[in-house]
ZAZADREN-536140 format. One record per residue (C-alpha): y, z negated, x negated; residue number from 1; residue in three letters. Coordinates in Angstrom, 3 decimals. Example, Ala and Ser with C-alpha at 12.3 -4.5 7.8 and 13.67 -1.06 7.14 Angstrom:
BEGIN
         yy         zz         xx   seq   type
     -4.500     -7.800    -12.300     1    ala
     -1.060     -7.140    -13.670     2    ser
***
This chain:
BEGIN
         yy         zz         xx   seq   type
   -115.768   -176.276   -108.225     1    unk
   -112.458   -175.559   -109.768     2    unk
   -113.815   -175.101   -113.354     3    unk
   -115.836   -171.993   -111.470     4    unk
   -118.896   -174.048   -112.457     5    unk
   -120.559   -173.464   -108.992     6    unk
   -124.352   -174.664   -109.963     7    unk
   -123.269   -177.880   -111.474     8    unk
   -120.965   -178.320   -108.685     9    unk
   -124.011   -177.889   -106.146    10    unk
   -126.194   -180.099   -108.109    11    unk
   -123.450   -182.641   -108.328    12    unk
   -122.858   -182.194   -104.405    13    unk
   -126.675   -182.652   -103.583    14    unk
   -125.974   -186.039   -105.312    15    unk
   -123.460   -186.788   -103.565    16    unk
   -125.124   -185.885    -99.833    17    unk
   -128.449   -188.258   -101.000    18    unk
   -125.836   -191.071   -101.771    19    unk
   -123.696   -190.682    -98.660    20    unk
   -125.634   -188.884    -96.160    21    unk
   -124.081   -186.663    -93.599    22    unk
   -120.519   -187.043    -95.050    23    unk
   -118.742   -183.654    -93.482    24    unk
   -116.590   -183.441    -96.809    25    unk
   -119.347   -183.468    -99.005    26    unk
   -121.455   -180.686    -96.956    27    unk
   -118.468   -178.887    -96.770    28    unk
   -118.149   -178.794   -100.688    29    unk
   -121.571   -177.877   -101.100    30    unk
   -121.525   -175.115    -98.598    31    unk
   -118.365   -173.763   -100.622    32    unk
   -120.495   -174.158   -103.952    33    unk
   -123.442   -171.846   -102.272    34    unk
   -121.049   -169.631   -100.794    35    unk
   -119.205   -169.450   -104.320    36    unk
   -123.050   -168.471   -105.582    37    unk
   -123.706   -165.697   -103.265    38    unk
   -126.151   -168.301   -101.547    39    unk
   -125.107   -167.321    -98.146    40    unk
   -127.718   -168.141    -95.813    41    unk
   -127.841   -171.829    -97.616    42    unk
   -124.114   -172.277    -97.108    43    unk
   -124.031   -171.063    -93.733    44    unk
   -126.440   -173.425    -92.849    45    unk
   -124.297   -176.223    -94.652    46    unk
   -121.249   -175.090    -92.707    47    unk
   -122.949   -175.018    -89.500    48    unk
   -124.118   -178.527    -90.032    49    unk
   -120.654   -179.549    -90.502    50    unk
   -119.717   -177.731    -87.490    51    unk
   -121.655   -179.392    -84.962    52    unk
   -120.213   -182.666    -86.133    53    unk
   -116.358   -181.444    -86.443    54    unk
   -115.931   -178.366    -84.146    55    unk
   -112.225   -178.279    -84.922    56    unk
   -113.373   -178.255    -88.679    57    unk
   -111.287   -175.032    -89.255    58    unk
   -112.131   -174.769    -92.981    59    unk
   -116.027   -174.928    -92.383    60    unk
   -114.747   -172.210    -89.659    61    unk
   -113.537   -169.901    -91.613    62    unk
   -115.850   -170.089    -94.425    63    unk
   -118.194   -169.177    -91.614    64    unk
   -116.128   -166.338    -90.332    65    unk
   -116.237   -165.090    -94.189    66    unk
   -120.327   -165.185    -94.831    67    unk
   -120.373   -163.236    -91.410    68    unk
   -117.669   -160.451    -92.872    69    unk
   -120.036   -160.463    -96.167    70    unk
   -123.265   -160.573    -94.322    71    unk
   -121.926   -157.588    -92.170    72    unk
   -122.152   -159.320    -88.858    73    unk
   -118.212   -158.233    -88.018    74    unk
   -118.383   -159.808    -84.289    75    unk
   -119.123   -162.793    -85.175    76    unk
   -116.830   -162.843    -87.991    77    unk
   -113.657   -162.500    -85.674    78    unk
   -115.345   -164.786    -83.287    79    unk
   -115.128   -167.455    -85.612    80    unk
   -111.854   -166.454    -87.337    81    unk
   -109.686   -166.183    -84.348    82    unk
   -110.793   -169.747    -83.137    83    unk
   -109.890   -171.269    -86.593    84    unk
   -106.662   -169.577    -85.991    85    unk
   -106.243   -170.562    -82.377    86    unk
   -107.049   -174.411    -83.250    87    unk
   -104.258   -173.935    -85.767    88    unk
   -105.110   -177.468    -87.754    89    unk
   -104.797   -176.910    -91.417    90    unk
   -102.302   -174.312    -92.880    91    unk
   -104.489   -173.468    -95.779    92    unk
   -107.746   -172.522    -92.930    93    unk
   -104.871   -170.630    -90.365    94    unk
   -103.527   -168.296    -93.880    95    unk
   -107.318   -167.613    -94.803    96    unk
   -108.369   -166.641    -91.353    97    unk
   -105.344   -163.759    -91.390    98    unk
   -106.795   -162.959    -94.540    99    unk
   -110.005   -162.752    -93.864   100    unk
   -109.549   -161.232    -90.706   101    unk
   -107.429   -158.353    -92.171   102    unk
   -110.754   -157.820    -94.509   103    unk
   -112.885   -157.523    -91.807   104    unk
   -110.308   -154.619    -89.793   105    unk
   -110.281   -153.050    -93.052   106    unk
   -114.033   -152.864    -93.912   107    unk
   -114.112   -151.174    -90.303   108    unk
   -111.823   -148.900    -91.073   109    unk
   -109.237   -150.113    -88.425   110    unk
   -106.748   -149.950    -90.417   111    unk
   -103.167   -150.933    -88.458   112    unk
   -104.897   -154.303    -87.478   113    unk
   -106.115   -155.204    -90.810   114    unk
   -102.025   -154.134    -91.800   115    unk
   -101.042   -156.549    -89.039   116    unk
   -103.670   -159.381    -90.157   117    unk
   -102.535   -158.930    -93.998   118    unk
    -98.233   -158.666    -93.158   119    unk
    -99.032   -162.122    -91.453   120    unk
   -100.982   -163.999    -94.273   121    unk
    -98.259   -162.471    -96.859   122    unk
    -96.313   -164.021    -94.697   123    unk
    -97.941   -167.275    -94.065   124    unk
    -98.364   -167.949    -97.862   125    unk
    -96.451   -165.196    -99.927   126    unk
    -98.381   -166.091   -103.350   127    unk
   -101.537   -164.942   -102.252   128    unk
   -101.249   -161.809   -104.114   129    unk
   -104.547   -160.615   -103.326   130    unk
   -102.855   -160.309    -99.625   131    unk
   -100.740   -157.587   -101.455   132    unk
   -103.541   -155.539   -102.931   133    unk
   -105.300   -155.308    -99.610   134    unk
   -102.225   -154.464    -97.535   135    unk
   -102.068   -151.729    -99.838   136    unk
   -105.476   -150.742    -99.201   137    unk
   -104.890   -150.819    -95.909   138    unk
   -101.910   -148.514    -95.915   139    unk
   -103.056   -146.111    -98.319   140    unk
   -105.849   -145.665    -95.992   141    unk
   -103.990   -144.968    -92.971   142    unk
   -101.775   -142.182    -94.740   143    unk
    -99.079   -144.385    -95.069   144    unk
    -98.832   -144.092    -99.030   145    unk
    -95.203   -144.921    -99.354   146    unk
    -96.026   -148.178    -97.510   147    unk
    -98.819   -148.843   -100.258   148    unk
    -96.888   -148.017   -103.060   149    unk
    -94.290   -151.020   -101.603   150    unk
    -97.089   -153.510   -101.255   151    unk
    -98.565   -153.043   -104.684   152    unk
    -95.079   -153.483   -106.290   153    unk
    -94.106   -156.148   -104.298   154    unk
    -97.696   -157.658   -105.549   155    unk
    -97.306   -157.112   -108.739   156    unk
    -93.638   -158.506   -108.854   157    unk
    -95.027   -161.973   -107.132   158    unk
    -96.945   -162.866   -109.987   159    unk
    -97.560   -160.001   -112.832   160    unk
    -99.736   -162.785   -114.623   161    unk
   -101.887   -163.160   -111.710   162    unk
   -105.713   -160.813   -111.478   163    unk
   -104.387   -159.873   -108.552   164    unk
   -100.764   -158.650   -109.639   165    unk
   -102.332   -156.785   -112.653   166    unk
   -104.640   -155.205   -109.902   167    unk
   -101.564   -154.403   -108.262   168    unk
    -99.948   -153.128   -111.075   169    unk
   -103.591   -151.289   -111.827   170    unk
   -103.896   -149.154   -108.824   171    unk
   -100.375   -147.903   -108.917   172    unk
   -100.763   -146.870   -112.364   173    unk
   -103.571   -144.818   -111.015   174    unk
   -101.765   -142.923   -108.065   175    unk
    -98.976   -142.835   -110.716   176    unk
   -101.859   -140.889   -113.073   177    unk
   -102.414   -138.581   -109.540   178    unk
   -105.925   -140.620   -109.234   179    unk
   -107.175   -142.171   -106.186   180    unk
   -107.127   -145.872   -105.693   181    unk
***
């Protein structure tokens, strides 16, 4: 999984499960690998296995929360986001949830709760840059382009090396150019 080698990483997984079965990690893993893939009704299935064996698994939670925002189904996307954020049992799951959640506001065009969601995984874990990119988003958006212009430099200046900082840096090039985002 974190040499982005998703296929081998589900083949190696479906090892894994046949050797240990029902191990929550493992699933877990796999589901991640099929979500990584685009395989979202596999992984979803994964999660939910996981799920009904850990309910306060807020990881699987989330990842759930994030094949609903992809898949469209927004309800159930804050459904399951807010509860990984209301269990509030692994940092990593809590920042992701705000993240996610912010996405899902966003792609719904409601954009001073996505702001909200976004201003509180910035500041739950300030080197997610992508964060950043999205607050921006989010501002420019809602008319609030001196907002957006802050976010993207503050993005950028987080981590210039990082894809997201040099999308950062990107998009204000482009309003800079008098292009759209």
């Amino acid at each position: 999984l974190s040499l982005g080698d998703y296929e081998g990483a589900e083949v190696a997984l479906h090892r894994a499960i046949a050797l240990s079965p029902n191990d929550p990690q493992s699933e877990g893993l796999l589901g991640w690998a099929q979500m990584l893939q685009e395989k979202y009704d596999d992984a979803l299935l994964m999660f939910q296995k996981v799920l009904i064996r850990e309910p306060v698994n807020a990881l699987a939670r989330i990842n759930v929360g994030y094949i609903c925002l992809k898949k469209g189904i927004f309800g159930e996307a804050i459904e399951h986001l807010s509860k990984a954020i209301r269990l509030d049992n692994d940092k990593k799951a809590t920042l992701y949830a705000h993240f996610y959640l912010g996405l899902v506001y966003l792609e719904r065009d409601m954009f001073e709760d996505a702001q909200t969601f976004f201003q509180k995984a910035i500041a739950l874990g300030p080197n997610l840059i992508e964060a950043y990119y999205e607050l921006g988003r989010a501002y420019w958006f809602n008319g609030r382009r001196d907002e957006a212009l802050q976010a993207w430099r503050e993005g950028f200046a987080q981590n210039k090396f990082n894809p997201w900082g040099k999308k950062c840096a990107e998009v204000l090039r482009q309003v800079e150019e008098g292009r759209e985002p």
